[in-house]
C-alpha positions in Angstrom: 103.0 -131.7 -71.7 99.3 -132.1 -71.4 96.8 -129.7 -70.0 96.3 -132.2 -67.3 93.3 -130.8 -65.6 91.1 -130.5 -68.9 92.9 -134.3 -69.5 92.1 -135.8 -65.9 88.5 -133.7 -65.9 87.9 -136.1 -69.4 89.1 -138.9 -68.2 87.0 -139.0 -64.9 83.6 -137.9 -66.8 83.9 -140.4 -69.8 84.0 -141.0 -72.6 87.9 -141.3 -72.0 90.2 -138.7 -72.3 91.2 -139.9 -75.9 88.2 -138.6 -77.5 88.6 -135.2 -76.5 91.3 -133.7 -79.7 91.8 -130.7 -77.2 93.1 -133.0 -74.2 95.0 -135.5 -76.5 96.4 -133.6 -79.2 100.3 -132.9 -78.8 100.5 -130.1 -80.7 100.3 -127.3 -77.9 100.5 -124.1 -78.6 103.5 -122.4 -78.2 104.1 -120.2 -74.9 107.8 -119.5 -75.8 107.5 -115.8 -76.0 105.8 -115.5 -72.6 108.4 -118.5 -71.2 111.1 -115.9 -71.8 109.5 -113.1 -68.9 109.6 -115.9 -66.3 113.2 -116.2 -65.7 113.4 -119.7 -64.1 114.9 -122.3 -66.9 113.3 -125.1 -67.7 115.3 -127.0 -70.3 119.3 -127.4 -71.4 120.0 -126.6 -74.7 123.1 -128.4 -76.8 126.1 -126.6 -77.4 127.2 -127.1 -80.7 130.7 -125.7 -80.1 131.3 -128.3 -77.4 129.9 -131.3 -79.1 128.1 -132.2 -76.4 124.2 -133.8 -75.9 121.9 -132.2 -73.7 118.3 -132.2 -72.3 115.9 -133.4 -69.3 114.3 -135.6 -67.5 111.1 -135.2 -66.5 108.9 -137.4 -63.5 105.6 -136.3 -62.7 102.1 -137.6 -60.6 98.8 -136.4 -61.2 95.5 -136.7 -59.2 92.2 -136.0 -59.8 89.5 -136.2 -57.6 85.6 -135.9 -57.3 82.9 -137.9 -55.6 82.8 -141.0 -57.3 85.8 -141.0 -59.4 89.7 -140.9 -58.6 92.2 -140.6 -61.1 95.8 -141.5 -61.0 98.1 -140.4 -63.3 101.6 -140.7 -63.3 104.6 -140.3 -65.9 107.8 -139.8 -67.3 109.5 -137.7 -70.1 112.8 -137.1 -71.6 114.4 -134.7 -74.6 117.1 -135.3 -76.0 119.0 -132.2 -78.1 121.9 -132.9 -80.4 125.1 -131.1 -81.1 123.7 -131.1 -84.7 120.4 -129.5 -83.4 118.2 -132.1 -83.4 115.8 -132.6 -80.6 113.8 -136.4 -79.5 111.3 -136.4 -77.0 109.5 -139.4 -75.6 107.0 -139.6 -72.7 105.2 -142.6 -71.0 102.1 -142.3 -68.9 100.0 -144.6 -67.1 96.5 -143.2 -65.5 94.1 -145.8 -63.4 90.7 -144.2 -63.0 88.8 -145.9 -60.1 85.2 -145.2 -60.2 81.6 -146.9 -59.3 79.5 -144.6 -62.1 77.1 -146.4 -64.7 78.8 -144.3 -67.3 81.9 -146.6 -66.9 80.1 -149.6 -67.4 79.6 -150.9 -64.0 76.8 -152.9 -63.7 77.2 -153.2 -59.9 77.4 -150.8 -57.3 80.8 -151.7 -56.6 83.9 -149.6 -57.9 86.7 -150.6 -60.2 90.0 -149.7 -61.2 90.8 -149.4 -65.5 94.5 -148.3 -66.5 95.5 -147.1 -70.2 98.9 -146.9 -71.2 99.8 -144.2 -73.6 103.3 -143.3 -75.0 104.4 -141.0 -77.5 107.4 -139.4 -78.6 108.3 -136.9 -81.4 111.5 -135.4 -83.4 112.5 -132.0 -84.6 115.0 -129.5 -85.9 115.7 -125.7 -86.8 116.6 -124.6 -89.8 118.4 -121.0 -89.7 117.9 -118.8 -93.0 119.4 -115.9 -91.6 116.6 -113.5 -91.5 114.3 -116.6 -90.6 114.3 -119.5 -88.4 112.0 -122.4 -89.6 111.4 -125.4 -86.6 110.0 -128.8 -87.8 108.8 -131.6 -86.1 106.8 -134.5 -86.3 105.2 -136.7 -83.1 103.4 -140.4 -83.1 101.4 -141.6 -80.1 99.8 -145.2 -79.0 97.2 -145.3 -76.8 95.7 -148.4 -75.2 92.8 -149.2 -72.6 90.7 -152.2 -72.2 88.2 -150.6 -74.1 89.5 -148.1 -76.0 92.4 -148.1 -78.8 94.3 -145.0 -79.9 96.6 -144.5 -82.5 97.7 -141.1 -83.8 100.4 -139.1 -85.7 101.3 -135.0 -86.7 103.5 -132.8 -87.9 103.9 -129.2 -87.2 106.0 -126.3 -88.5 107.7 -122.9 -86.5 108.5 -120.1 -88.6 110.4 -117.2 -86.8 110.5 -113.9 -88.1 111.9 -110.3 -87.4 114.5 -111.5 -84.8 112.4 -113.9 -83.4 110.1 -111.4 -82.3 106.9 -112.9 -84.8 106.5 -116.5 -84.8 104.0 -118.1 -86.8 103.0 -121.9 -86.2 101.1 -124.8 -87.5 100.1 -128.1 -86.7 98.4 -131.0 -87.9 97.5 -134.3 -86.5 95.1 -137.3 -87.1 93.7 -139.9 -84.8 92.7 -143.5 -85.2 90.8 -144.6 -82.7 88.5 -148.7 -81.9 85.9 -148.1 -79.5 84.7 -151.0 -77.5 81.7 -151.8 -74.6 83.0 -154.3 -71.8 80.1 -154.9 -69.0 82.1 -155.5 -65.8 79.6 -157.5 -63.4 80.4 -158.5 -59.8 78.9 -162.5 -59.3 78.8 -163.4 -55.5 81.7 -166.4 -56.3 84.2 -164.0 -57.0 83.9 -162.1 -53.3 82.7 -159.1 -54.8 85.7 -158.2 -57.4 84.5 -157.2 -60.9 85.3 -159.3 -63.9 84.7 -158.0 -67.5 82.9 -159.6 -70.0 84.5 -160.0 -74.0 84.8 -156.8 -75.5 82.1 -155.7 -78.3 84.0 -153.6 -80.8 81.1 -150.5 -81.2 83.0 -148.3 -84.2 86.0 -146.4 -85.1 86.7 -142.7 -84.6 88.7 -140.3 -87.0 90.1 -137.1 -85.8 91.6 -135.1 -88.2 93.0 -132.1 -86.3 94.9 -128.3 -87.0 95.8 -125.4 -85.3 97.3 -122.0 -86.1 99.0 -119.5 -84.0 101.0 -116.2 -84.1 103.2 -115.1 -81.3 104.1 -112.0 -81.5 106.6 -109.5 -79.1 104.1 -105.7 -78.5 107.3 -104.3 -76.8 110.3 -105.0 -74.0 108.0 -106.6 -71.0 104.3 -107.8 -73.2 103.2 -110.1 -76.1 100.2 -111.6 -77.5 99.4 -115.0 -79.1 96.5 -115.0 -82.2 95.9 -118.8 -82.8 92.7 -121.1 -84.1 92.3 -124.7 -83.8 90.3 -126.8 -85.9 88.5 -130.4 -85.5 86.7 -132.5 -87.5 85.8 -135.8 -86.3 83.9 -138.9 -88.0 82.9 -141.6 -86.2 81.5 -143.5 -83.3 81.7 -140.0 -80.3 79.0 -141.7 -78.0 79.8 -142.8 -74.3 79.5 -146.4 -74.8 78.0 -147.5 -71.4 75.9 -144.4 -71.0 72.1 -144.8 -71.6 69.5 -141.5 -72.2 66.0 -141.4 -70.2 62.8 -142.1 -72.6 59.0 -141.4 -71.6 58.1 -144.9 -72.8 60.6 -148.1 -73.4 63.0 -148.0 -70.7 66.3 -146.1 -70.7 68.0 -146.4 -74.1 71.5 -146.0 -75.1 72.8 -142.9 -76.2 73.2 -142.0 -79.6 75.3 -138.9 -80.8 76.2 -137.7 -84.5 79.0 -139.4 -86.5 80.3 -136.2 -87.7 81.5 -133.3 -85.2 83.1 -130.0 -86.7 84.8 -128.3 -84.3 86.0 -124.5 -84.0 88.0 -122.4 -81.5 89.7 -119.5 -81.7 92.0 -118.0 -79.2 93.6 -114.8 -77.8 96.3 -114.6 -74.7 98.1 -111.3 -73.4 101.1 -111.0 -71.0 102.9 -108.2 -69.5 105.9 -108.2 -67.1 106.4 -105.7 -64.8 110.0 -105.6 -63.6 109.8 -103.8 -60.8 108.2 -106.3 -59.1 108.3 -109.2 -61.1 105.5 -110.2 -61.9 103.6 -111.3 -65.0 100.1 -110.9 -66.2 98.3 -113.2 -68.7 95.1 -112.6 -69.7 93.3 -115.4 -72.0 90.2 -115.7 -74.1 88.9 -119.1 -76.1 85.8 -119.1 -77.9 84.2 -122.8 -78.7 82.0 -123.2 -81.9 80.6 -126.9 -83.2 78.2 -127.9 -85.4 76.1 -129.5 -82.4 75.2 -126.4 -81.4 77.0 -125.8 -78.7 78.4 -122.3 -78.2 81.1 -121.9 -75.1 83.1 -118.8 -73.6 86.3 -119.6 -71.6 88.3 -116.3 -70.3 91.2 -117.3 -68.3 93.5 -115.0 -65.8 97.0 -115.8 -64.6 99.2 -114.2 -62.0 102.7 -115.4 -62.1 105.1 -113.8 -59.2 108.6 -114.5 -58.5 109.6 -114.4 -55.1 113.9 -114.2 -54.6 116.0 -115.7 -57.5 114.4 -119.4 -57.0 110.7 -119.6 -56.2 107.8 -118.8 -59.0 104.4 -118.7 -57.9 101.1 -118.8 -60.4 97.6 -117.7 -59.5 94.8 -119.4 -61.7 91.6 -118.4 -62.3 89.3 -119.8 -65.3 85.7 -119.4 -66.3 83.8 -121.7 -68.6 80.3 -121.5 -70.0 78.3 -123.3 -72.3 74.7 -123.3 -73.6 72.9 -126.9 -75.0 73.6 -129.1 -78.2 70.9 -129.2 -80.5 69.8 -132.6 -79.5 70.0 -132.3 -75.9 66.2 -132.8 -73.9 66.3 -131.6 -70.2 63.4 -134.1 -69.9 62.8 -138.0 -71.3 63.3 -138.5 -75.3 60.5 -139.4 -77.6 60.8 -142.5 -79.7 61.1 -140.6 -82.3 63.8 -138.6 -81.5 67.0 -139.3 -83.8 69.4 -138.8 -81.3 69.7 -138.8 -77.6 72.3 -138.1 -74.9 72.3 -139.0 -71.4 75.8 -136.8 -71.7 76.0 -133.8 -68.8 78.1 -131.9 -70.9 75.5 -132.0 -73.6 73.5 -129.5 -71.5 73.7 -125.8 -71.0 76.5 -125.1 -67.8 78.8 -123.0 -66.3 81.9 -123.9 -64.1 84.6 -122.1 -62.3 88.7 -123.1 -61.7 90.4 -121.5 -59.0 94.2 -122.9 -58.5 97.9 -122.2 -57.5 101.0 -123.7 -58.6 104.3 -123.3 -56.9 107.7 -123.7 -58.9 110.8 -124.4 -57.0 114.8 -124.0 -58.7 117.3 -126.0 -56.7 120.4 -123.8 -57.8 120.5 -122.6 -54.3 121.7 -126.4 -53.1 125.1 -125.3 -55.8 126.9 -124.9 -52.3 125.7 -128.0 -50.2 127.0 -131.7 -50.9 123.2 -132.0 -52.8 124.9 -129.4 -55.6 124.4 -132.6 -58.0 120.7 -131.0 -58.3 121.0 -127.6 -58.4 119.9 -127.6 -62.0 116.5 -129.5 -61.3 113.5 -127.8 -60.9 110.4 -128.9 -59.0 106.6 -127.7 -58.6 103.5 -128.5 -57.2 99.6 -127.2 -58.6 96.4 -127.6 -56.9 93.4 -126.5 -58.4 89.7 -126.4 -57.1 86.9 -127.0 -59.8 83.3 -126.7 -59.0 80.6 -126.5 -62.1 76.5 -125.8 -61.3 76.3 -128.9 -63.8 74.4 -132.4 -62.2 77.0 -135.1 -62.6 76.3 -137.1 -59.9 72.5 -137.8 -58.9 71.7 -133.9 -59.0 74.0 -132.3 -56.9 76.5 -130.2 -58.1 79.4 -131.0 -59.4 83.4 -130.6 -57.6 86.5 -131.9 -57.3 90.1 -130.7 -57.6 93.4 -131.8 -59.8 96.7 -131.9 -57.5 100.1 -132.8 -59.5 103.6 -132.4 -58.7 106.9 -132.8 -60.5 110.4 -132.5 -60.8 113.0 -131.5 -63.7 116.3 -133.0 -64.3 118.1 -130.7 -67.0 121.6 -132.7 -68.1 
């Protein structure tokens, strides 16, 4: 699944979500090795002796909310695994984001609603060498919004060593994506509902992304994940209704480089301790580009279990960021190339504070409900609040809340 408070965080801020590789990009990193100290299952495997298909069925909702934004974000998923050992996936999501922000192209003061429909789905299988295991799989994704098309496709590749304690992994994936302006004005016939104008078609965008990891097992109860993930993007990366301040002119809109290299390597460590069961992962990303911008992002993570069916995760997450290279923290010259009206353009720092609760039914295997006691539900909240301006000079907060349920089969 997605990250979905760096997705719905995106999506609220604009440009949408969908030109962010690190929010879009299926190709997550693997967390297998630290999946196996937190002993509630999340997935049914096929059995090839029986003959028989397994997998899961996911539903989950996702809100995000700040000041002048909502965002609604709700979906499904499914996996499919084969007595042969291959595995389909497919998941469907529809998000409405609900906001009243220039940035969005309101011309009005009054708010609007925008959905995007995005689906994807992807394919896999393990071969066994013995001494190795080698995992394949490839993924496609559509992506569609009144202004905003995106089309993508990747492959990626799992190679297990040493028992399956080393696994080393790599991804590709490259995005297509049509950028477009719609104006959405309010006239007085119409009672105050927005209407949208005929889309102007502003430029493409071309992501080429990939991403390296190694997983590897440090003992009975701790492991550590090595990975890098690289970005290089040509095209149009400007917000399309978004305009930059200039001393003389009037507001002008902003203009950003075509080409955007981007660099991040990573670190995560977890430790189990069995007496008490509970997990520890430490985690460390460092951002790079070629805009300048440099950005440190240590993140801490408490899980506990509490009795044989309830998980609970404590989040914490630091983020901070100097300025791109063509970022003025007062009005642009007329001379100046570029200019960006973008908040995250500008030097910031922001903190994530959240819990998530995860719930396995297999104590309902006695009660007339025992038809679930192989789902699995959870809940996360998470707080964000960032010293960056967003809205009119005060500081920035909101919080994501999503919730979810498992159907293994």
């Amino acid at each position: 699944m997605l990250n979905f408070v760096s997705f719905l965080r995106s999506r609220a801020e604009k440009p949408h979500a969908s030109t962010d590789p690190n929010a879009r990009l299926c190709c997550a990193l693997p967390a297998l090795l630290f999946a196996a100290l937190c002993c509630l299952p999340t997935t049914a495997r096929a059995d090839a002796s029986s003959g028989t298909y397994t997998g899961s069925v996911s539903l989950r909702g996702n809100y995000y909310w700040e000041e002048s934004t909502r965002v609604v974000a709700p979906s499904v998923s499914a996996a499919l695994a084969t007595p042969s050992g291959v595995r389909l996936d497919g998941t469907y999501l529809l998000d409405a984001i609900t906001s009243a922000s220039v940035a969005t192209g309101v011309a009005t003061d009054n708010a609007f609603t925008e959905k995007r429909n995005d689906g994807q789905g992807g394919i896999g299988y393990e071969f066994d060498f013995g001494g190795a295991q080698l995992d394949v799989s490839a993924r496609v994704r559509m992506s569609k919004e009144p202004d905003y098309v995106s089309r993508g496709a990747g492959l990626s590749a799992g190679l297990s060593l040493n028992q399956r304690n080393t696994l080393l992994r790599f991804n590709g994936y490259y995005l297509h994506d049509e950028v477009y302006r719609i104006v959405r004005m309010a006239p007085p016939t119409n009672q105050g509902e927005l209407v949208a104008s005929e889309a102007q078609y502003l430029g493409p965008l071309d992501v080429v992304s990939l991403g390296w990891s190694w997983d590897q097992v440090l003992g009975r109860q701790s492991t550590m994940t090595l990975g890098y993930d690289l970005s290089l993007l040509d095209g149009f990366q400007a917000n399309a209704y978004r305009v930059a301040t200039r001393v003389t002119g009037g507001p002008k809109p902003e203009t950003h480089p075509e080409q955007r290299t981007r660099n991040a390597p990573y670190v995560w460590l977890s430790h189990f301790v069995l007496a008490t069961r509970t997990a520890f992962r430490f985690g460390y990303r460092l951002y790079r580009d070629n805009w300048d911008l440099l950005a440190h992002a240590p993140d801490f993570r408490i899980h506990q279990e509490i009795g044989p069916y309830v998980e609970l995760r404590l989040r914490y997450r630091y983020y901070t960021q100097n300025s791109s290279f063509f970022y003025r923290p007062g009005p642009y010259l007329e001379t100046d190339t570029y200019v960006t009206g973008d908040p995250k353009m500008r030097p910031f720092h922001d903190h994530t504070a959240g819990l998530k609760v995860r719930v396995s039914l297999e104590f309902l295997a006695a009660t007339h409900l025992r038809a679930l006691r192989m789902a699995v539900v959870d809940w996360t909240f998470e707080y964000i609040f960032s010293n960056n301006t967003y809205n009119n000079n005060k500081y920035y907060d909101g919080f994501v809340a999503q919730g979810g349920v498992l159907f293994p089969f």
